[in-house]
N, C-alpha and C positions, 0 to 999 in steps of 0.2 A: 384793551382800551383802558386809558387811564380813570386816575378817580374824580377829575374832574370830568371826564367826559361822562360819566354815568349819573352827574346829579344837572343835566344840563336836560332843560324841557324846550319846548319852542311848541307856538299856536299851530294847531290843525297839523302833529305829527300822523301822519298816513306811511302806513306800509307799502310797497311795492307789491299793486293790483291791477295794473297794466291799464285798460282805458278804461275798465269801473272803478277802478281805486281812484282814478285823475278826476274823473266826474264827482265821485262821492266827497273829494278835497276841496272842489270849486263850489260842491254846493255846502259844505262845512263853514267855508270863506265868509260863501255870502251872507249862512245865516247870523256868525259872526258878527258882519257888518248892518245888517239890520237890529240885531239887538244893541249894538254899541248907541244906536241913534235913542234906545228907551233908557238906557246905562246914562247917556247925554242930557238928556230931556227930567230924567227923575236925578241929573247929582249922583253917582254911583258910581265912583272910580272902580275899575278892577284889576284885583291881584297887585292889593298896597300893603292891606293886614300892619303888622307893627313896621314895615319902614315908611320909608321917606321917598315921597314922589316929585319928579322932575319931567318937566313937560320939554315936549319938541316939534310941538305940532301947530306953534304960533307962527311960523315961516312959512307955511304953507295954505295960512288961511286964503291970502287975496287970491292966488293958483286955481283953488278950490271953489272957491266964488266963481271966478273965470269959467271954469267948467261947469257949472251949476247954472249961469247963464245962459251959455250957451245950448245947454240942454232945453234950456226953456224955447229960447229964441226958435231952437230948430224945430221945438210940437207947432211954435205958432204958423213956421209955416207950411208945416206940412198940412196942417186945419185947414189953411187955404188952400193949398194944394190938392187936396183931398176931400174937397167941400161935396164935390158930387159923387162921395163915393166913400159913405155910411160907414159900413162893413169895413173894408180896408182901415180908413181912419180913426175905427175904436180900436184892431189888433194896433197898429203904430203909436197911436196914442199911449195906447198900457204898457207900450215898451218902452217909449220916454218917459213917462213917469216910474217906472221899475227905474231907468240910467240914471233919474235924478234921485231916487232914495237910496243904491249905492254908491251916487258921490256922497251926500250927506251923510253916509254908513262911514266913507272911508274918513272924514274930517271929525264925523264922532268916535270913532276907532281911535284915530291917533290924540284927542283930548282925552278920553275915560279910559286910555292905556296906557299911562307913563311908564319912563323907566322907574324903578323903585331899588334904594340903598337902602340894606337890611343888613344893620351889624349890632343887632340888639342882642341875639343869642350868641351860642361859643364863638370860637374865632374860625371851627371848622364847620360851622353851618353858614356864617354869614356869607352876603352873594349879591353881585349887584343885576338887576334883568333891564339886558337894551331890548327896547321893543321897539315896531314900528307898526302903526295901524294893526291891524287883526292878523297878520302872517307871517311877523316876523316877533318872535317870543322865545329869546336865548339866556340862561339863566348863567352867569360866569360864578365861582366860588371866586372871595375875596386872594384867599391862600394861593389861586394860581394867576393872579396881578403881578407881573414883576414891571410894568411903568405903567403909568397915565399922564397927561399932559395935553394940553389944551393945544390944539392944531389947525388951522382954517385950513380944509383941501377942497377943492372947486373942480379937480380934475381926478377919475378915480379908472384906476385901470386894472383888469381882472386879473387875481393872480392866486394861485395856488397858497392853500392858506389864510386868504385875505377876505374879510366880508368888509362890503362897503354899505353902509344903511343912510342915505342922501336925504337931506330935507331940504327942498328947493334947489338942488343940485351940488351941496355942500353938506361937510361933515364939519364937525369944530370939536370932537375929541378922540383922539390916537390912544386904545388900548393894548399893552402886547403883556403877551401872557407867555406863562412858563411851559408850561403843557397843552395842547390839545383841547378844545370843547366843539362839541360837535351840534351843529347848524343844521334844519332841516328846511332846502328849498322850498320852492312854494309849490312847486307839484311833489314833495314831498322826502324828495333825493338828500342821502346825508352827507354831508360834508364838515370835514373837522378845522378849526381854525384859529390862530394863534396870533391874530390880530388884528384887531375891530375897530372901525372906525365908524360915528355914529355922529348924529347932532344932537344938540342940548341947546334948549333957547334960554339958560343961564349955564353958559359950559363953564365961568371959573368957580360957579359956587359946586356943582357937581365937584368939578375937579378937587378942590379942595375938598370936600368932606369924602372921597373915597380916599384921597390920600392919609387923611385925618383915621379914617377907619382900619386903614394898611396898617399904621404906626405898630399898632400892639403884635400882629402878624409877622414884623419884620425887623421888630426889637430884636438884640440877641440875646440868648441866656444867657 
């Protein structure tokens, strides 16, 4: 495995443990997603430390809302629905109010987890981390960047290789790299990948200051 693959982390890496390890990841997930909403509420960005954060999660407020409604909409009627019949209506009750505090988990996820550009130390520790919400947490080293460039893609197709991380069903920046970093799915499967495409809801200033930060890495002697 290369060296960039070994300095590369991602949220809720879980080992292969067959249906306890998959349980133990989704409840990992969610408690994730519940603290991200007190991370939200108290101001506490996480995992910025000395760099510089970049948010991607403004594309997907109104989505989020939409869902959030609709959560609501459907306890109201199932309260009517369910008026004569107590019991029932408090277990369904505590389940849509549980769906509503992990949508609001997943919208405070993706605010209090930006990407973060970190090229304050040597030029072999700096590293830029694409996140998304609470389960997807890839850390790239600068040094294995060989392009970025700023890309609108709307249509994204699976490919060996290839992570896609959509916000509202669009990426707007194209990373390809030299080597190898390796990606851990959300049920916790590894996979290695040499080129990332992500959003940014300012992707030319991103772009520009990781290119800005490559200069000294790709100056020659």
């Amino acid at each position: 495995m290369s060296a960039a693959a070994d300095t590369v982390t991602t949220a809720g890496r879980v080992s292969a443990g067959g249906p306890l390890g998959t349980v133990r990841h989704l409840v990992a997930h969610e408690v994730r997603l519940l603290a991200s909403i007190a991370r939200w509420v108290a101001r506490r960005p996480h995992g910025i430390g000395r760099g510089r954060a970049f948010s991607y999660g403004r594309g997907q407020g109104a989505m989020m809302f939409g869902f959030g409604f609709v959560s609501v909409l459907e306890s109201v009627c199932m309260a009517v629905l369910l008026r004569n019949h107590p019991a029932v209506h408090r277990v369904v009750f505590a389940l849509d109010v549980y769906t509503l505090l992990l949508i609001v988990g997943m919208h405070a996820a993706s605010v209090t987890r930006p990407h973060v550009l970190d090229d304050t130390g040597d030029e072999e520790d700096a590293f830029l981390r694409i996140r998304r919400a609470a389960h997807v947490d890839v850390r790239v080293p600068l040094a294995a960047i060989t392009s970025v460039r700023r890309e609108l893609v709307t249509t994204h197709e699976k490919r060996d290789g290839q992570l896609d991380l959509a916000i509202g069903a669009q990426t707007t920046i194209t990373l390809e790299l030299s080597s190898p970093v390796r990606h851990f799915t959300f049920l916790g499967r590894p996979k290695d990948v040499t080129l990332i495409r992500f959003h940014a809801d300012e992707p030319e200033a991103l772009v520009r200051k990781i290119r800005a930060a490559l200069e000294p890495t790709q100056r020659p002697a």
